[in-house]
MISE-639260 format. One record per residue: residue in one letter; x, y, z of N, C-alpha, C in turn. Coordinates in steps of 0.05 Angstrom, whole numbers, padded with zeros to 5 digits, always signed. Layout:
// MISE-639260
aXYZXYZXYZ...
This chain:
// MISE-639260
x+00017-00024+00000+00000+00000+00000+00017+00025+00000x+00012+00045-00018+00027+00074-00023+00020+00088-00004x+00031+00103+00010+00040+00123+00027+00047+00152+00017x+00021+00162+00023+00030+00198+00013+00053+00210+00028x+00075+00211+00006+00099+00223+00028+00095+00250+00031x+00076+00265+00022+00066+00288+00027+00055+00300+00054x+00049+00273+00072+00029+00284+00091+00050+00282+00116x+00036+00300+00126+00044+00314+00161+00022+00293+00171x+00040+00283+00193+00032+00261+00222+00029+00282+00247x-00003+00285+00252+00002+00303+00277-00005+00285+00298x+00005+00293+00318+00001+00270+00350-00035+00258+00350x-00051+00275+00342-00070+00260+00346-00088+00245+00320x-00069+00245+00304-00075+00222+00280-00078+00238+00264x-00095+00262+00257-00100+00274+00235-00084+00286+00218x-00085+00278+00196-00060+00288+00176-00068+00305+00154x-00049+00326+00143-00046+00359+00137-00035+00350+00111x-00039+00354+00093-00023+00343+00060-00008+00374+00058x+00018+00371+00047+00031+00391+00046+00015+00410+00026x-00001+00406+00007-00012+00425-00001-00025+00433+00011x-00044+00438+00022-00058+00463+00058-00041+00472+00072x-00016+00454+00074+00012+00478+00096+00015+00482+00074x+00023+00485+00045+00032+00514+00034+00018+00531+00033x-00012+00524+00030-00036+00546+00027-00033+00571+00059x-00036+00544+00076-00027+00566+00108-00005+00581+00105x+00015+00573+00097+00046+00597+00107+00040+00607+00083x+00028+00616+00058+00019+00630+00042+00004+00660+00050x-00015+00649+00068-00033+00665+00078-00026+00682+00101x-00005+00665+00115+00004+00677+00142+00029+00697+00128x+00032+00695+00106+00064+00710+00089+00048+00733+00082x+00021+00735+00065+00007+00756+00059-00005+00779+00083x-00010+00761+00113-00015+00785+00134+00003+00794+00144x+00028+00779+00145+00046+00793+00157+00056+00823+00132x+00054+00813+00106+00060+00831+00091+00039+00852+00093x+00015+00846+00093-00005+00874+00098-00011+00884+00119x+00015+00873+00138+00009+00880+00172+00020+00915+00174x+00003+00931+00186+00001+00959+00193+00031+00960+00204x+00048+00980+00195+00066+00991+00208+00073+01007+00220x+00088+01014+00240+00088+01040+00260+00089+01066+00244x+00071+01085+00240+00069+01107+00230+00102+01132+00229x+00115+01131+00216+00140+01155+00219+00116+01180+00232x+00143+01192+00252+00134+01210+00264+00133+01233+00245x+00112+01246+00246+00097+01271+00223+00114+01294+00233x+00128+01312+00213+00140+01341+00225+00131+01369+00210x+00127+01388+00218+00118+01410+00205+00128+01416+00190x+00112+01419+00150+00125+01435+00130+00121+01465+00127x+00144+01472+00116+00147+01503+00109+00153+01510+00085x+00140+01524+00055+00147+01514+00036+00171+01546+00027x+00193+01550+00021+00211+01561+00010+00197+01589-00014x+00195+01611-00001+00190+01636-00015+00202+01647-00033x+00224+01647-00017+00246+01666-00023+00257+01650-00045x+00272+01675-00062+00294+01651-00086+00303+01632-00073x+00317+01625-00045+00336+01608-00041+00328+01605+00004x+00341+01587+00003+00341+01582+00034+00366+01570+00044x+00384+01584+00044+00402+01573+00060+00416+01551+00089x+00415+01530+00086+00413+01512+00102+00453+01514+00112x+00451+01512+00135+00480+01509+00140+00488+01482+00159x+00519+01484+00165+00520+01451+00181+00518+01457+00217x+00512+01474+00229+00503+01480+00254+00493+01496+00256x+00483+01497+00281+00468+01523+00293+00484+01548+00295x+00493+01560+00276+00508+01580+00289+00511+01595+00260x+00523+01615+00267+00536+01642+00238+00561+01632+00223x+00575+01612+00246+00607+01613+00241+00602+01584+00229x+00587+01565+00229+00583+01541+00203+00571+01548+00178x+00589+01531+00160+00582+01547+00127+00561+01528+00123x+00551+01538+00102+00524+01537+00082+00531+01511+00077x+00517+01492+00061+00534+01467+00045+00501+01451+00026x+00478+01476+00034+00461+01464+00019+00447+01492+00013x+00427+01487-00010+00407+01505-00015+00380+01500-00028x+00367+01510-00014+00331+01492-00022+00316+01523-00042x+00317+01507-00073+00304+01536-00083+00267+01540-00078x+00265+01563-00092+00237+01570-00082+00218+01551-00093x+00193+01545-00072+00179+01528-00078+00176+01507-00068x+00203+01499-00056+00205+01476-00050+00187+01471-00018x+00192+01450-00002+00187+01435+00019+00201+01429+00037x+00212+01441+00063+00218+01427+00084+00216+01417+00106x+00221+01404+00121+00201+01397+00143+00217+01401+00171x+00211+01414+00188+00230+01429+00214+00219+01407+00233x+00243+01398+00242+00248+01378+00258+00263+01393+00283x+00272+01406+00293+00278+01420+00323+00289+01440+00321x+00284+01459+00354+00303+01485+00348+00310+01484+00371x+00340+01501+00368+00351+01515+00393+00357+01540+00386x+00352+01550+00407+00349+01574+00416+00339+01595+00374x+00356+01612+00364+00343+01619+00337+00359+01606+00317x+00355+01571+00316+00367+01571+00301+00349+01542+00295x+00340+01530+00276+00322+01511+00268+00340+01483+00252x+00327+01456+00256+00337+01442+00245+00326+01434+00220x+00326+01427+00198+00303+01426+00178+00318+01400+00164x+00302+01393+00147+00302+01366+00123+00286+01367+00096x+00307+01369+00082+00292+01372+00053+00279+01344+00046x+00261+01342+00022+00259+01320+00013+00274+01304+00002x+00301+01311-00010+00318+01291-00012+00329+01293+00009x+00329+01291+00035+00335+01279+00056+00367+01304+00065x+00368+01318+00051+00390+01338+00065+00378+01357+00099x+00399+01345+00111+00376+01356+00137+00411+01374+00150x+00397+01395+00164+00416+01424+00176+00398+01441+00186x+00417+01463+00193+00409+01493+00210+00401+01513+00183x+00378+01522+00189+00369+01553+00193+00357+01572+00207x+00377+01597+00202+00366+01613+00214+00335+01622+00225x+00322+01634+00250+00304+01638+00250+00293+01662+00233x+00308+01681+00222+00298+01700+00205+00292+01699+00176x+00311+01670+00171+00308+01657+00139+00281+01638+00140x+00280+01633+00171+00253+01619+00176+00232+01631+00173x+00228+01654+00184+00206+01674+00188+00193+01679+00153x+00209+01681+00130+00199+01681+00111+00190+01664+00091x+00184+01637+00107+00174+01613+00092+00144+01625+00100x+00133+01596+00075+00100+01600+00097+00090+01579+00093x+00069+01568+00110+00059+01541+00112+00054+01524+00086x+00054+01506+00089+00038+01486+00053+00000+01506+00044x-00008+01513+00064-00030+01533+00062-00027+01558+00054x-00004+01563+00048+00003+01594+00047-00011+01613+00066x-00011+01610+00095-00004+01631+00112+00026+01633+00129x+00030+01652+00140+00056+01656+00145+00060+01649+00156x+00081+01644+00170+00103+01620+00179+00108+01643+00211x+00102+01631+00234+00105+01639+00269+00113+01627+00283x+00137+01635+00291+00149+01619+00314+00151+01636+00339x+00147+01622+00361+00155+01631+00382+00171+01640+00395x+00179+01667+00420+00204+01669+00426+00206+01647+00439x+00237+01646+00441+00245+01628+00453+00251+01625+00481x+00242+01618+00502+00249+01615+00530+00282+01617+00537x+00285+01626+00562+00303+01614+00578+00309+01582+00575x+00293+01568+00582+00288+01539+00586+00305+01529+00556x+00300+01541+00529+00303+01538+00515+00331+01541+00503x+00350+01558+00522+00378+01577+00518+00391+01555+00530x+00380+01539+00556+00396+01521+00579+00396+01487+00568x+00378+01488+00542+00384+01468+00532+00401+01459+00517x+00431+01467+00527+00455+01465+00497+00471+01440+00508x+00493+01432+00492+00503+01407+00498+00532+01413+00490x+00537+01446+00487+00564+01450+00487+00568+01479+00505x+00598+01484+00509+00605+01510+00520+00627+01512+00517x+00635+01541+00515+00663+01538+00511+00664+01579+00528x+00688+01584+00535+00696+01606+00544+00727+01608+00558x+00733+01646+00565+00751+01646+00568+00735+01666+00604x+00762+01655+00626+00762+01676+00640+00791+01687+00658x+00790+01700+00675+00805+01714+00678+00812+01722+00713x+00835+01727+00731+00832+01723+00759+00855+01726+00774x+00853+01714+00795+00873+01709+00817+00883+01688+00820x+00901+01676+00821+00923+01653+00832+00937+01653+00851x+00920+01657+00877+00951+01661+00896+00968+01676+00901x+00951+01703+00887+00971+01726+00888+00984+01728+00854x+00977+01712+00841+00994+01717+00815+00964+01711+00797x+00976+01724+00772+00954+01735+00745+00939+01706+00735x+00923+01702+00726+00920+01675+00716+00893+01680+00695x+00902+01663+00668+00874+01661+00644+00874+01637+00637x+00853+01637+00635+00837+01605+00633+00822+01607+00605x+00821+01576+00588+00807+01569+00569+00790+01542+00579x+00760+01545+00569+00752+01513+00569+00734+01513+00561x+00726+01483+00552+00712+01482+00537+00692+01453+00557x+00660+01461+00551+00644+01433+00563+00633+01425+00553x+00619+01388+00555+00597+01379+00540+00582+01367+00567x+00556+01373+00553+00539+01364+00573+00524+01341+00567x+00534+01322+00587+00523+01289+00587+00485+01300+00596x+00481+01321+00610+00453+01319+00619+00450+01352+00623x+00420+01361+00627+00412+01382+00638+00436+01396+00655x+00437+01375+00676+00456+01382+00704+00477+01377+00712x+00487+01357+00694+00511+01352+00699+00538+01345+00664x+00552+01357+00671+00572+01372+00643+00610+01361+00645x+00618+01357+00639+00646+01346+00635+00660+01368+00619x+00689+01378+00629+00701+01396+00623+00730+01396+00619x+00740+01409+00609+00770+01402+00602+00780+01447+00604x+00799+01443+00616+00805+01471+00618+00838+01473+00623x+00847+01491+00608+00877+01504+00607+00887+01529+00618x+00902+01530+00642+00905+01561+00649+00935+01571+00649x+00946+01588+00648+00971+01604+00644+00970+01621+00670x+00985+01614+00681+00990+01639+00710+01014+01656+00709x+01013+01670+00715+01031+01694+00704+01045+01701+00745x+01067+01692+00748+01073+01706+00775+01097+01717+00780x+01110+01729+00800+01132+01755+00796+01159+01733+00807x+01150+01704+00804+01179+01697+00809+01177+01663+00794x+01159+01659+00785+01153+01630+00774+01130+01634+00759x+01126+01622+00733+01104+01614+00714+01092+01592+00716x+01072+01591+00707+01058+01559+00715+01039+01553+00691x+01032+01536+00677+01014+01519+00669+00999+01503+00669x+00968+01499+00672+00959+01478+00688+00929+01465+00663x+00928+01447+00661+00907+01426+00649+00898+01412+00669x+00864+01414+00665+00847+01397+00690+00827+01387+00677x+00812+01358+00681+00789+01354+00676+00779+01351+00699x+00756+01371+00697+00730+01366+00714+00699+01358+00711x+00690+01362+00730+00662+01342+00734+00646+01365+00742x+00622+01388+00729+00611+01399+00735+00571+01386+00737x+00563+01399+00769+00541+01385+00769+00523+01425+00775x+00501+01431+00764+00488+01445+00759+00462+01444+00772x+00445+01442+00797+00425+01428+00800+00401+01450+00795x+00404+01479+00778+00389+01487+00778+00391+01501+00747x+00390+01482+00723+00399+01497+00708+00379+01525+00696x+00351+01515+00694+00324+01536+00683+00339+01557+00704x+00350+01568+00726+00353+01592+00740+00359+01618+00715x+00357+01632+00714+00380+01656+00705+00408+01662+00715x+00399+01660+00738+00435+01651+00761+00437+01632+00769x+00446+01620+00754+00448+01589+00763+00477+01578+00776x+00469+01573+00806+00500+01556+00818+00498+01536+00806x+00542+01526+00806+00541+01499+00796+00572+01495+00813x+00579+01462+00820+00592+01453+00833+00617+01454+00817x+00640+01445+00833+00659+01430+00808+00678+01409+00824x+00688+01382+00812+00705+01371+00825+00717+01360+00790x+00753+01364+00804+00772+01364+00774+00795+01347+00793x+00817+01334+00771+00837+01331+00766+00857+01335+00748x+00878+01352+00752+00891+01347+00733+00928+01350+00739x+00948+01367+00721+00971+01376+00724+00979+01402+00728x+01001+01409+00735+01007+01433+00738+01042+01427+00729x+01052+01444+00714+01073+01454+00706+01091+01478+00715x+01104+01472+00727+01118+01506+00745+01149+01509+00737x+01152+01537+00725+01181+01545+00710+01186+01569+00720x+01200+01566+00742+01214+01590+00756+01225+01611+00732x+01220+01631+00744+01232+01662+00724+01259+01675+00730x+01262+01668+00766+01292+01667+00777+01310+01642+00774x+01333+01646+00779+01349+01625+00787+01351+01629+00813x+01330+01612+00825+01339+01603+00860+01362+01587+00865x+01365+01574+00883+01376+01561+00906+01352+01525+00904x+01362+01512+00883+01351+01486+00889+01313+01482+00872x+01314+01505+00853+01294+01514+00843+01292+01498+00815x+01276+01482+00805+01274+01466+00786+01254+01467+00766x+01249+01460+00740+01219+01462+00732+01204+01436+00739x+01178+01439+00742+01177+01407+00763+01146+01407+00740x+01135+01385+00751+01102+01381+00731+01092+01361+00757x+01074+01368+00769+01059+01358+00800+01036+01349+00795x+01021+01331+00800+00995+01328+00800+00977+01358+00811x+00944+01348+00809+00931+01378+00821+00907+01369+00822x+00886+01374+00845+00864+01367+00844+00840+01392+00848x+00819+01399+00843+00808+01414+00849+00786+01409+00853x+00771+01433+00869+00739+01429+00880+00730+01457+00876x+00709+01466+00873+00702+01489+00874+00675+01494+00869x+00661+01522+00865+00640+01531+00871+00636+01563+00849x+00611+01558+00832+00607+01579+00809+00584+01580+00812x+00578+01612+00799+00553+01618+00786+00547+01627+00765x+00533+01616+00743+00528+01628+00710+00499+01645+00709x+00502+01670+00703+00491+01686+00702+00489+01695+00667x+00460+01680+00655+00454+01688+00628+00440+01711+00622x+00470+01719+00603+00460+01748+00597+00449+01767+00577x+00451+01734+00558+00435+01743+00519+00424+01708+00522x+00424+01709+00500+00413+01681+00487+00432+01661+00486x+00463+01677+00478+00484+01654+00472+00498+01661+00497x+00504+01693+00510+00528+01695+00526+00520+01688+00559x+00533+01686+00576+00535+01681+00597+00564+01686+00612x+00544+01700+00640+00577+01711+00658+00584+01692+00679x+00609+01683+00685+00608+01665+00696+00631+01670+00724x+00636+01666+00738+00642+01673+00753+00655+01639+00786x+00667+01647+00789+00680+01616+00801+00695+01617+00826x+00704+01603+00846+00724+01606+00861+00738+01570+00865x+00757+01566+00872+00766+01536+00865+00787+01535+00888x+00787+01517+00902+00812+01507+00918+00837+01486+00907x+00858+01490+00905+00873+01466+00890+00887+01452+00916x+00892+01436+00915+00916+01421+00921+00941+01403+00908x+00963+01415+00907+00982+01416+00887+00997+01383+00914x+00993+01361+00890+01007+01342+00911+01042+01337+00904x+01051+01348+00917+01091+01355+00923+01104+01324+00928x+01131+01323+00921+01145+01302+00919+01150+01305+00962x+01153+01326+00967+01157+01319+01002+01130+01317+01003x+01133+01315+01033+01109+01307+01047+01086+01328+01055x+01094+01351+01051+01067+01375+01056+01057+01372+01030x+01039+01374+01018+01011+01377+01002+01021+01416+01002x+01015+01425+00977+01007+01457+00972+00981+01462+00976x+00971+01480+00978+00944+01488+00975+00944+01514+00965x+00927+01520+00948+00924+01553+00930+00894+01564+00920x+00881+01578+00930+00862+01596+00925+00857+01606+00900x+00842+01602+00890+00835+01617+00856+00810+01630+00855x+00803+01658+00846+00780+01670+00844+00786+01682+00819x+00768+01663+00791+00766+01684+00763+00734+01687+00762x+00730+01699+00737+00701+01707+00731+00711+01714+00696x+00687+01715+00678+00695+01712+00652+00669+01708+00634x+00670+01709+00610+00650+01705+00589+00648+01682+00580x+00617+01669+00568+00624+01642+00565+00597+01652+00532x+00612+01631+00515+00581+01619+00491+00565+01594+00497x+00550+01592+00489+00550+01563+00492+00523+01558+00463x+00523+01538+00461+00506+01528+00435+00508+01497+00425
């Protein structure tokens, strides 16, 4: 007796001829193919007035242009900081424009194109900073560079370089620190600091046993940023170091700068 080598043996006797399982994974192939997919998130279009729209590669004046959407066209604004907009053409070129190159689009309806000022809340949302300030060292001159990124709202990672200027030794010092902010929406906003880094010291005399040496350095300190436009901010600091020495006393040195900062 012949035996359909076709058929499926299920545990309770009844058997499935491979032709109905192809018909099934046929059918189950067609819902999964006409199965509903997560909708892409929808973003507001603005359609291009002007001859031209200049799209640049950041938020800022000082990144160049590298695209241009002529009139007529479609783009669709996907975020802003502070006056400066993110946009996406339809062929998929996405960058900054200005809010004033914004202001002269106008909806797919042709009414005109309104944006809101922009908050505080809105200024404290950046994820870079950079500035210079200026101070005391212990009695000697001292300028500082640095630059931050911010892992969160409140808390920012920093890298900073200072030059001290004093009437018998020069110094150089690189630190990374750990800044925590717990109030950033403030307008005066305190913020913490704890750093490590080096210090470099090159006497200007010839002493008596006087060397150029490079020491470890740790610091802690205490600031306040006081926003005073959209981009600028005054910033203001005081820092304790401890300079750790090949003998056995530890240094300790006082720093009070204050200074201008960007951020974006």
């Amino acid at each position: 007796m012949r035996t359909d080598r076709c058929t499926l043996v299920i545990t309770d006797a009844r058997t499935l001829p491979c032709s109905r399982l192809f018909i099934y994974i046929l059918l189950l192939w067609q819902c999964l193919q006409g199965a509903p997919v997560l909708a892409e998130e929808k973003y507001h279009e603005v359609r291009v007035v002007e001859p031209y729209l200049e799209i640049h590669t950041g938020p800022g004046r000082g990144y160049p242009v590298f695209h241009v959407v002529d009139r007529g066209e479609l783009v669709e604004v996907i975020k802003r900081r502070t006056d400066w907009f993110m946009v996406r053409t339809r062929r998929g070129k996405q960058g900054w424009v200005r809010r004033a190159d914004m202001e002269l689009t106008l909806t797919p309806d042709g009414a005109s194109t309104q944006f809101s000022e922009a908050e505080l809340g809105d200024f404290t949302r950046r994820s870079r900073e950079t500035g210079f300030l200026a101070g005391d060292f212990e009695g000697a001159n001292i300028m500082s560079v640095y630059a931050d990124y911010y892992l969160t709202r409140n808390l920012s990672v920093e890298l900073a370089l200072s030059q001290v200027f004093g009437n018998f030794s020069d110094a150089l010092t690189a630190s990374a620190n750990l800044l925590a902010q717990p109030f950033p929406e403030w307008r005066l906003s305190p913020f913490f600091l704890l750093g490590i880094g080096v210090i470099y010291t090159d006497p200007n005399v010839t002493l008596v046993n006087e060397q150029d040496r490079t020491e470890q350095i740790s610091n802690v300190g205490v600031g306040v940023r006081w926003y005073l436009t959209r981009r600028f901010i005054l910033r203001a600091e005081y820092q304790n170091h401890v300079i750790f020495q090949d003998k056995d006393d530890n240094q300790e040195i006082n720093e009070w700068k204050a200074g201008f900062a960007f951020f974006f």
